[in-house]
Jmol script that loads the backbone (N, CA, C; Angstrom):
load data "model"
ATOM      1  N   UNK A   1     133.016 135.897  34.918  1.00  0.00           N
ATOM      2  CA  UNK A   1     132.176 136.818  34.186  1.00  0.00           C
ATOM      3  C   UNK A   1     131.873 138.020  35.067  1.00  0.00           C
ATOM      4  N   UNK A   2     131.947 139.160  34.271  1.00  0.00           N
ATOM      5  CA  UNK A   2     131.858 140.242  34.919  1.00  0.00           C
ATOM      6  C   UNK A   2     130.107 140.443  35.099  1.00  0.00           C
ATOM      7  N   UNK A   3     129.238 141.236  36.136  1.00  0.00           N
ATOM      8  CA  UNK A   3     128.082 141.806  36.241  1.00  0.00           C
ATOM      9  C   UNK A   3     128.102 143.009  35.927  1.00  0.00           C
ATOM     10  N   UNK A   4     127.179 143.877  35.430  1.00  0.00           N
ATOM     11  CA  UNK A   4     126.702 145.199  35.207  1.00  0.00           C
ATOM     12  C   UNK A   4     125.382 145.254  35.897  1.00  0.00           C
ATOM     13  N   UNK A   5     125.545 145.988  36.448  1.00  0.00           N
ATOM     14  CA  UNK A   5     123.529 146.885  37.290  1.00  0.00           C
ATOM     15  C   UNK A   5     123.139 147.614  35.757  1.00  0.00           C
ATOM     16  N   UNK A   6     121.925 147.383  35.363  1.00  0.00           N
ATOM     17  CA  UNK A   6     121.724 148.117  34.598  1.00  0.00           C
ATOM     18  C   UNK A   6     120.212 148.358  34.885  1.00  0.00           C
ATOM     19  N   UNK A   7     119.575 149.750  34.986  1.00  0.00           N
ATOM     20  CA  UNK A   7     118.569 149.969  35.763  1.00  0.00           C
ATOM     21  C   UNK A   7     117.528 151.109  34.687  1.00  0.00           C
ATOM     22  N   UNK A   8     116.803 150.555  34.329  1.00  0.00           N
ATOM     23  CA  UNK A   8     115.497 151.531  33.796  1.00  0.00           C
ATOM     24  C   UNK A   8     114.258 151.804  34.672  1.00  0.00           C
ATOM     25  N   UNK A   9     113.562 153.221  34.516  1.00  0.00           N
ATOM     26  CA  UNK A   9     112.472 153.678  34.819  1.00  0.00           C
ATOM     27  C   UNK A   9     111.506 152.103  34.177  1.00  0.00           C
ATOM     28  N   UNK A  10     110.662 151.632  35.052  1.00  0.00           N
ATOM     29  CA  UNK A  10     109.234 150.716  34.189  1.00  0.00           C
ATOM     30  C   UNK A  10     108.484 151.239  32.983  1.00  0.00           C
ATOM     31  N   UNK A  11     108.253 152.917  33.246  1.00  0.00           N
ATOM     32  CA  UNK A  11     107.282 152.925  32.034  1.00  0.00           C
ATOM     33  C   UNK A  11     107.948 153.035  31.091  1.00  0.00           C
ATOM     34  N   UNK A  12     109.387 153.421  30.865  1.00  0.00           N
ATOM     35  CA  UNK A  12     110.806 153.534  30.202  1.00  0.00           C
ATOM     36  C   UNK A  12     110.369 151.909  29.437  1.00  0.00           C
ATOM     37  N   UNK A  13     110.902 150.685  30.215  1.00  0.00           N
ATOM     38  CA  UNK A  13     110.615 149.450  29.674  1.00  0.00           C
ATOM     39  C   UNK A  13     109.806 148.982  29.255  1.00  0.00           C
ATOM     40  N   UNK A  14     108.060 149.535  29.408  1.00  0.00           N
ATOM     41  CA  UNK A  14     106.772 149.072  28.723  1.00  0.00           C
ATOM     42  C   UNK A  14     107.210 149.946  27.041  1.00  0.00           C
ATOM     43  N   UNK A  15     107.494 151.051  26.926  1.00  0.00           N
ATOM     44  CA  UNK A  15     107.805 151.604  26.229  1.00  0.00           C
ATOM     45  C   UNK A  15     108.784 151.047  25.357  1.00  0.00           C
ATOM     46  N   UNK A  16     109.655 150.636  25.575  1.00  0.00           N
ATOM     47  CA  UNK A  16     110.347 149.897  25.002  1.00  0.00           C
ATOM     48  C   UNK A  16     109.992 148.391  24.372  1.00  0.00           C
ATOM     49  N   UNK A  17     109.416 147.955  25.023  1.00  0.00           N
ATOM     50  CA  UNK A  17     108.772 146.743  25.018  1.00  0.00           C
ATOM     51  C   UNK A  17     107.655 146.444  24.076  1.00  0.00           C
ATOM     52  N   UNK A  18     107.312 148.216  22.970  1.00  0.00           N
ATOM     53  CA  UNK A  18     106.107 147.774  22.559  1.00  0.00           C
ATOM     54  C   UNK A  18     104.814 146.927  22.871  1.00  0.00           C
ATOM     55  N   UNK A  19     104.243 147.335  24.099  1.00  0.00           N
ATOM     56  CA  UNK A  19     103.609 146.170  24.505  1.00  0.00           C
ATOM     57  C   UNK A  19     102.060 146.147  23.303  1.00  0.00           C
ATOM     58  N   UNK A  20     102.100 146.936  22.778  1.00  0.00           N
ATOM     59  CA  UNK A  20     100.887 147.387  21.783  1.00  0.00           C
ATOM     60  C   UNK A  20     101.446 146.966  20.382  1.00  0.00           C
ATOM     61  N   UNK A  21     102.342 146.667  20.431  1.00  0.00           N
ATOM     62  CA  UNK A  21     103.007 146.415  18.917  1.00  0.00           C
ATOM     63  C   UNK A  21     104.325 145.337  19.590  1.00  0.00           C
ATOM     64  N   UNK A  22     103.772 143.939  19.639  1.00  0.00           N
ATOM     65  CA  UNK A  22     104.506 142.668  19.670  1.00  0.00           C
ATOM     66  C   UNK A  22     105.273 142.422  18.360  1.00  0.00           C
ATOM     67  N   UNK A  23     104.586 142.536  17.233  1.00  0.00           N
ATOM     68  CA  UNK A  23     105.669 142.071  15.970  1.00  0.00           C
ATOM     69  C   UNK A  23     107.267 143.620  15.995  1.00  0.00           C
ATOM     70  N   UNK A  24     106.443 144.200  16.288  1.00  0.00           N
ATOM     71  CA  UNK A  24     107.488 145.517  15.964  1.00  0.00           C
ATOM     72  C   UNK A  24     108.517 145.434  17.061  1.00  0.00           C
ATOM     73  N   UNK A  25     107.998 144.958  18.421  1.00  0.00           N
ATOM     74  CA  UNK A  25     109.473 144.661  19.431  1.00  0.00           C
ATOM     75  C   UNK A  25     110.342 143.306  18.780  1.00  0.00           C
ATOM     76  N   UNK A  26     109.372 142.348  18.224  1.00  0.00           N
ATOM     77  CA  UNK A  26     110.648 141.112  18.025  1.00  0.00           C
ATOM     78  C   UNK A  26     111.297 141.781  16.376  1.00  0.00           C
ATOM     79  N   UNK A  27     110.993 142.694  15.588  1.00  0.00           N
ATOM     80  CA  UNK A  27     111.253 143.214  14.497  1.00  0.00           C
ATOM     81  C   UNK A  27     112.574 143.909  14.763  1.00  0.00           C
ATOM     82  N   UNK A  28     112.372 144.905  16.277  1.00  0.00           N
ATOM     83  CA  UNK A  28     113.624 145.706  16.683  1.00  0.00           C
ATOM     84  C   UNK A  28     114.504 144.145  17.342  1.00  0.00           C
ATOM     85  N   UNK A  29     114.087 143.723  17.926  1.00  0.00           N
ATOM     86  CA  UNK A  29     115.253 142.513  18.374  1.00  0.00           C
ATOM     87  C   UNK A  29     115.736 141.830  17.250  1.00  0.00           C
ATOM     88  N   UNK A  30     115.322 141.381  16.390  1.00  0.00           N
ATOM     89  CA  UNK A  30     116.059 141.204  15.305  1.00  0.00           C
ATOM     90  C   UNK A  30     117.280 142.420  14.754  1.00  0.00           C
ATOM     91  N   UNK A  31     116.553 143.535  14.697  1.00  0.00           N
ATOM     92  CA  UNK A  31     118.341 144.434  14.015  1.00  0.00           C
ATOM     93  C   UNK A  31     119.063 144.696  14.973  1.00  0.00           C
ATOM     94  N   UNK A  32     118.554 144.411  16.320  1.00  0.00           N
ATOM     95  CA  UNK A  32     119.678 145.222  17.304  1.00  0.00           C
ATOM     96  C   UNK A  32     120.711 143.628  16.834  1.00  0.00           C
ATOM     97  N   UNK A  33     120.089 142.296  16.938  1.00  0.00           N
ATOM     98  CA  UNK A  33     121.335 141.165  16.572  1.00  0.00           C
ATOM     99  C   UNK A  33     121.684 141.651  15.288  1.00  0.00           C
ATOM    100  N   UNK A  34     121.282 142.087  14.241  1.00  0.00           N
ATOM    101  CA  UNK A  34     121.837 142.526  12.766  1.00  0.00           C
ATOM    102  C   UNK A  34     123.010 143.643  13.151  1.00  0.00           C
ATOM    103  N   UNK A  35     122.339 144.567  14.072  1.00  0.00           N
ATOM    104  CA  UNK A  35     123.742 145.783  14.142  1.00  0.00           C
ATOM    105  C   UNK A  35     124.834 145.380  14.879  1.00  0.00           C
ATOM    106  N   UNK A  36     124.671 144.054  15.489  1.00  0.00           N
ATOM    107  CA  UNK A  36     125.917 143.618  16.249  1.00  0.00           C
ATOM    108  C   UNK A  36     126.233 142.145  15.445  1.00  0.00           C
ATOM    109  N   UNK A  37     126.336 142.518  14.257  1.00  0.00           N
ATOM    110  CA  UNK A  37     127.037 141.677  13.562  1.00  0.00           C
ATOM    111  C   UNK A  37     126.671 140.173  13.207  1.00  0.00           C
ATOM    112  N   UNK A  38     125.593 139.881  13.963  1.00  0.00           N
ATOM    113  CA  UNK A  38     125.273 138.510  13.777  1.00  0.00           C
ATOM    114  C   UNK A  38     124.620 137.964  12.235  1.00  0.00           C
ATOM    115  N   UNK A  39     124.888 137.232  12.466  1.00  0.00           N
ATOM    116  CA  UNK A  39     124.783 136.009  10.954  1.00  0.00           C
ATOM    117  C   UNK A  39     123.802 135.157  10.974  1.00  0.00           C
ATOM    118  N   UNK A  40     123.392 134.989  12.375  1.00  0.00           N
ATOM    119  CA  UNK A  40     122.450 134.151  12.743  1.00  0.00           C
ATOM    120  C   UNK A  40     121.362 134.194  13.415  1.00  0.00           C
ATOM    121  N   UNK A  41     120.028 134.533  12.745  1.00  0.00           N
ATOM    122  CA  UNK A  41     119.336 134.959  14.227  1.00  0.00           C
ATOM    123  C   UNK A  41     117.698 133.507  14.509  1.00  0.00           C
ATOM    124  N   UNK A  42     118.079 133.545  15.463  1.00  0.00           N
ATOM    125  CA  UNK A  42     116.690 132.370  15.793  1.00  0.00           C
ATOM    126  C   UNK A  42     115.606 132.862  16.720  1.00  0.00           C
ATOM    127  N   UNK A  43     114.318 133.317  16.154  1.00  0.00           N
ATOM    128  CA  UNK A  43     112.885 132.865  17.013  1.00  0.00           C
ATOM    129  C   UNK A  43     112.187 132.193  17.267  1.00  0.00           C
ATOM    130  N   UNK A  44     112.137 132.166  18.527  1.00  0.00           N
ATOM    131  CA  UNK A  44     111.374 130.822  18.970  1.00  0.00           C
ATOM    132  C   UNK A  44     109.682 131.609  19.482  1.00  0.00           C
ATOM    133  N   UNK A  45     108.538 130.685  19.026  1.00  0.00           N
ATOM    134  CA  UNK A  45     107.960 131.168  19.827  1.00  0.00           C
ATOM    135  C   UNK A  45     106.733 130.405  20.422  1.00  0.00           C
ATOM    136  N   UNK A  46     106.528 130.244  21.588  1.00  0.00           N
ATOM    137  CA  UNK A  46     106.082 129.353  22.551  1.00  0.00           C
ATOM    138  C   UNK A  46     104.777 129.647  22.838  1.00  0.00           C
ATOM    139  N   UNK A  47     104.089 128.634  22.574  1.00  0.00           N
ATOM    140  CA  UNK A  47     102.491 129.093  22.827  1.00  0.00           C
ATOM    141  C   UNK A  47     102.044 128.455  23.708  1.00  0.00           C
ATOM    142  N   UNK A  48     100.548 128.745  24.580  1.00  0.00           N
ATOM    143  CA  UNK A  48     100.175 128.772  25.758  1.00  0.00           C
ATOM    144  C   UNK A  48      99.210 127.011  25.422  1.00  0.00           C
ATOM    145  N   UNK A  49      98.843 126.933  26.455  1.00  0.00           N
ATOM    146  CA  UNK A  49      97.605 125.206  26.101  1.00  0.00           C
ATOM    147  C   UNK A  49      96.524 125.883  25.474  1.00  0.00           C
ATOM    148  N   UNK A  50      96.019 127.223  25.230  1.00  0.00           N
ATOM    149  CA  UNK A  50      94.882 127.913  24.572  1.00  0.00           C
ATOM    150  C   UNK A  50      95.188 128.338  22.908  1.00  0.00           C
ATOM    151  N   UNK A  51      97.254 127.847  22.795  1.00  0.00           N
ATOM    152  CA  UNK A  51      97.353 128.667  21.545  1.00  0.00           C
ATOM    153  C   UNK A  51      97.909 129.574  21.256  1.00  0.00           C
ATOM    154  N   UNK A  52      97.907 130.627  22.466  1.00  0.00           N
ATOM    155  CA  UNK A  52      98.528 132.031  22.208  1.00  0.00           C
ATOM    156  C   UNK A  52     100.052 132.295  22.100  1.00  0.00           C
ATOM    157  N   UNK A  53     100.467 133.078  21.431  1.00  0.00           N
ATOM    158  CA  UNK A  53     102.098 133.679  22.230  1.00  0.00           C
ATOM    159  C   UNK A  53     102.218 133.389  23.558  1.00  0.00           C
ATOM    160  N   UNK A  54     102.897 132.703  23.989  1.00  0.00           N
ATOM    161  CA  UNK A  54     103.042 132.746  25.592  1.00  0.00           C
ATOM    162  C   UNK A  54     104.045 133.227  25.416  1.00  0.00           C
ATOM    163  N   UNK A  55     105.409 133.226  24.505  1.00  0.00           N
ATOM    164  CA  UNK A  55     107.012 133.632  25.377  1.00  0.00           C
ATOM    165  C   UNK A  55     107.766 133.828  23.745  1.00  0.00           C
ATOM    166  N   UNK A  56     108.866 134.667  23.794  1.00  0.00           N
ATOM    167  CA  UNK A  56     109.149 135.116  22.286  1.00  0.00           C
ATOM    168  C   UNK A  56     110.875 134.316  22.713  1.00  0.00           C
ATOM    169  N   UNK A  57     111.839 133.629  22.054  1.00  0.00           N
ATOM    170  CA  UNK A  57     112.510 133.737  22.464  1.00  0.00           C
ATOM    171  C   UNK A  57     113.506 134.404  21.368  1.00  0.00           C
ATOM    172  N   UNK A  58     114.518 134.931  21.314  1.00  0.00           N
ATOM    173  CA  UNK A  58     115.324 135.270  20.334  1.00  0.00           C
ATOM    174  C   UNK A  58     116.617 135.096  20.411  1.00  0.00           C
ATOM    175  N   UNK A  59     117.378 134.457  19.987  1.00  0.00           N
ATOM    176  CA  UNK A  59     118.947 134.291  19.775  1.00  0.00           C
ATOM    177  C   UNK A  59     119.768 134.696  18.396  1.00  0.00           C
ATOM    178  N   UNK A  60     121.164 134.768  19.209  1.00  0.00           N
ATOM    179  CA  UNK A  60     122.093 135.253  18.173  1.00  0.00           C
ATOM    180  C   UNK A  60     123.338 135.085  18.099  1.00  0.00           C
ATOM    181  N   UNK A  61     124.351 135.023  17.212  1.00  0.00           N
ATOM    182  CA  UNK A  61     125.356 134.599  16.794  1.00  0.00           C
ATOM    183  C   UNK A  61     126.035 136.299  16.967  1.00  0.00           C
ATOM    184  N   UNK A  62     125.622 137.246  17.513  1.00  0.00           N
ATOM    185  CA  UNK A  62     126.415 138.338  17.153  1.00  0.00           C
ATOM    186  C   UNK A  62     127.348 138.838  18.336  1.00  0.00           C
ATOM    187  N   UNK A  63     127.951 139.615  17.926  1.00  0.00           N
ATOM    188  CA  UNK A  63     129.133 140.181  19.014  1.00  0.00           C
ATOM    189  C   UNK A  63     128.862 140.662  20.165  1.00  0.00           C
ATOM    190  N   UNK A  64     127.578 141.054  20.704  1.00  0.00           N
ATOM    191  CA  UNK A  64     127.556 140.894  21.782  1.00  0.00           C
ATOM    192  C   UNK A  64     128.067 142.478  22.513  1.00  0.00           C
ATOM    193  N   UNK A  65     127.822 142.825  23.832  1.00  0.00           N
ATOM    194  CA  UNK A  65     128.615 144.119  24.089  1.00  0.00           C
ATOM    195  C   UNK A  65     129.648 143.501  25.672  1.00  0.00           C
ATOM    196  N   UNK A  66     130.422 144.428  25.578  1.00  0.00           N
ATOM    197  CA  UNK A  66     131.291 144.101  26.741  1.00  0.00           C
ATOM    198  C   UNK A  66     130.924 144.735  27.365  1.00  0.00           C
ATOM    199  N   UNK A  67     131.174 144.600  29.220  1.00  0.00           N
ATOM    200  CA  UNK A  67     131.160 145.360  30.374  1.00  0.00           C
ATOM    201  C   UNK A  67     131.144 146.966  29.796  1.00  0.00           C
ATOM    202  N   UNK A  68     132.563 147.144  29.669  1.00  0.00           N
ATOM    203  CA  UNK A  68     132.012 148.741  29.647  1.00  0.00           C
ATOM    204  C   UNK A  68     131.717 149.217  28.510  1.00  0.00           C
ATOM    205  N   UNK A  69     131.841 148.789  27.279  1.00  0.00           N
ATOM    206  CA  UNK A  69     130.454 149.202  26.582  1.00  0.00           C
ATOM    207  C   UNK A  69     129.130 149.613  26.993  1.00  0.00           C
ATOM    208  N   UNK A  70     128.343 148.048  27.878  1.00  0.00           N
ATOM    209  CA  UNK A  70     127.511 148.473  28.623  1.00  0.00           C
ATOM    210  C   UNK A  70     127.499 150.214  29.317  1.00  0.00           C
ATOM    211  N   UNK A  71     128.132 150.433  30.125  1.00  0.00           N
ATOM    212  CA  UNK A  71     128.260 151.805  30.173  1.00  0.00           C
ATOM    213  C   UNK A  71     127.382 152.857  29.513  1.00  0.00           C
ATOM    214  N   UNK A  72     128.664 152.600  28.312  1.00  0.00           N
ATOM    215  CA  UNK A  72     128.517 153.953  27.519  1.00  0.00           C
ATOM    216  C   UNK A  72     127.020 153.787  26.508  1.00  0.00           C
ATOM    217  N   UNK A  73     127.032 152.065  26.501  1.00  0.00           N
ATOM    218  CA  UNK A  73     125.659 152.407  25.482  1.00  0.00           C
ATOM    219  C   UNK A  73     124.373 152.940  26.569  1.00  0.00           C
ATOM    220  N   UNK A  74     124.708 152.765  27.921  1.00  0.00           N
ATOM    221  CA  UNK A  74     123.292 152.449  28.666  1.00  0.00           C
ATOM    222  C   UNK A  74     123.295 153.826  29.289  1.00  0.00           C
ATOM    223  N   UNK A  75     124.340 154.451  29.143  1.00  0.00           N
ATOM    224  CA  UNK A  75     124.497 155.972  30.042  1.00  0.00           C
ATOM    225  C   UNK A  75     123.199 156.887  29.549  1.00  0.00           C
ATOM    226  N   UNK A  76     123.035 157.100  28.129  1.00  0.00           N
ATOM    227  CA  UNK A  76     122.106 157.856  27.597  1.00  0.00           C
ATOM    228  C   UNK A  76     121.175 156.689  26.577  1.00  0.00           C
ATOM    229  N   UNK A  77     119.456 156.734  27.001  1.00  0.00           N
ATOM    230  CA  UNK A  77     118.979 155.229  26.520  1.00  0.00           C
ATOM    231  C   UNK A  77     118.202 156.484  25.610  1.00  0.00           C
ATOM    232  N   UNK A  78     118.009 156.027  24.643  1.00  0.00           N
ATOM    233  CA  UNK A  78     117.338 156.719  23.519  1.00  0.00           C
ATOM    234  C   UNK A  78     118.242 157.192  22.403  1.00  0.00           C
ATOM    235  N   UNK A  79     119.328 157.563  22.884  1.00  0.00           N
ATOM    236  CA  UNK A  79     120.281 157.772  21.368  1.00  0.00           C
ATOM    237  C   UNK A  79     121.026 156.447  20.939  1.00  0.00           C
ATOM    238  N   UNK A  80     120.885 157.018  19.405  1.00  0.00           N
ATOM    239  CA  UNK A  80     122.006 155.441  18.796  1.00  0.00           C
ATOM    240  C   UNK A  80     123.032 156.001  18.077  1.00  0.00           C
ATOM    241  N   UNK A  81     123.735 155.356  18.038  1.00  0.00           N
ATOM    242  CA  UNK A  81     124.919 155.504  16.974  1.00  0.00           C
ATOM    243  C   UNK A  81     124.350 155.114  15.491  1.00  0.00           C
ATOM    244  N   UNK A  82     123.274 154.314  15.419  1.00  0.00           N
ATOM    245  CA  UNK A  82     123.062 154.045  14.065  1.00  0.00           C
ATOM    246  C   UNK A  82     122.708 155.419  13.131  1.00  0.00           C
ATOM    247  N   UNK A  83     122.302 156.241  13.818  1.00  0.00           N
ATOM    248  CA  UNK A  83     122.011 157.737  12.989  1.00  0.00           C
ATOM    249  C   UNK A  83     123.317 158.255  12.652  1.00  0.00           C
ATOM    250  N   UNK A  84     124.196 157.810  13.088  1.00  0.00           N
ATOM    251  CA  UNK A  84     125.641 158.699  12.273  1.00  0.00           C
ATOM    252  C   UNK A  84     126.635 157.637  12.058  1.00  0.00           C
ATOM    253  N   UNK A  85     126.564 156.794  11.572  1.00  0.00           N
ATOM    254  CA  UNK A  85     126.910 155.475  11.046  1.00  0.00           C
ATOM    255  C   UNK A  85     126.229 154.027   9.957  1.00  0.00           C
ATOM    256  N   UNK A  86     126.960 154.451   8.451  1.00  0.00           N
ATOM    257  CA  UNK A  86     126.339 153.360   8.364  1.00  0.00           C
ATOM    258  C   UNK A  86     127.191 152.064   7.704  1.00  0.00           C
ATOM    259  N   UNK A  87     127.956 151.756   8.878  1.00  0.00           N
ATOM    260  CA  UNK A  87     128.664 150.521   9.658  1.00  0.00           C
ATOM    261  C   UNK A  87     128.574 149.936  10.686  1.00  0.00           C
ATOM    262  N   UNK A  88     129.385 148.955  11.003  1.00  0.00           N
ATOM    263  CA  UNK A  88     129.058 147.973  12.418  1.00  0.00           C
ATOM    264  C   UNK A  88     130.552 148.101  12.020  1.00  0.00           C
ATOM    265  N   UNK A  89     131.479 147.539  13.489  1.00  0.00           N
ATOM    266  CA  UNK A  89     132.399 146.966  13.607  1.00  0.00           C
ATOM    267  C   UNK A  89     133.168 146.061  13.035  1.00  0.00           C
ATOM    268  N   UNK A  90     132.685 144.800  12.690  1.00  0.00           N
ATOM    269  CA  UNK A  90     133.179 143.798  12.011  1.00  0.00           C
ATOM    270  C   UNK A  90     132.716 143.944  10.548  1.00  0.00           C
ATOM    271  N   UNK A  91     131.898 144.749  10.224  1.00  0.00           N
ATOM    272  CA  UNK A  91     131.827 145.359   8.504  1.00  0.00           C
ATOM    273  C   UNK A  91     131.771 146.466   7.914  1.00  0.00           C
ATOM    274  N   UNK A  92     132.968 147.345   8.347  1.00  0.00           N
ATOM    275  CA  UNK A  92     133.145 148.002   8.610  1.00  0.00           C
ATOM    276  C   UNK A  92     132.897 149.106   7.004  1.00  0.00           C
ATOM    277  N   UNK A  93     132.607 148.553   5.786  1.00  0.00           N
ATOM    278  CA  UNK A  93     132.639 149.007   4.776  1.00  0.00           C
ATOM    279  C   UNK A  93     131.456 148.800   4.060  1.00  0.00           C
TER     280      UNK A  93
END
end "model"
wireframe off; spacefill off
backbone 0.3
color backbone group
């Protein structure tokens, strides 16, 4: 298996992370597995001995990106292809 470095600014990742809006980050983790094709998506979510969310987990059946994909999706973080596309790869129609 190949490695990729893939490196963000922190406040870049709190930002991302919705830390103020928990349903709306596992909401985006759900379509990013929808835009990569998956069929299957599973949340898990793990609560603390008090009850709380302790840990979100999310899985998926979808395609996944390769090494240098990585690259090109991670070169510029804020643009998507979903704004000038409305396909995925494997459905393509």
């Amino acid at each position: 298996m190949r490695r990729v470095h893939l490196e963000a600014a922190e406040d870049h990742v709190e930002r991302l992370a919705r830390e103020h809006d928990p349903v709306g980050a596992v909401k985006e983790l759900i379509w990013n597995a929808l835009d990569a094709d998956a069929t299957k998506v599973t949340v898990t979510i793990e609560r603390s001995a008090t009850g709380a969310a302790d840990k979100v987990l999310i899985a998926d059946d979808g395609e996944g990106i390769t090494p240098e994909g990585c690259t090109t999706a991670f070169e510029k973080i804020g643009g998507s292809w979903k704004k000038h596309s409305h396909t995925t790869e494997l459905f393509p129609t």
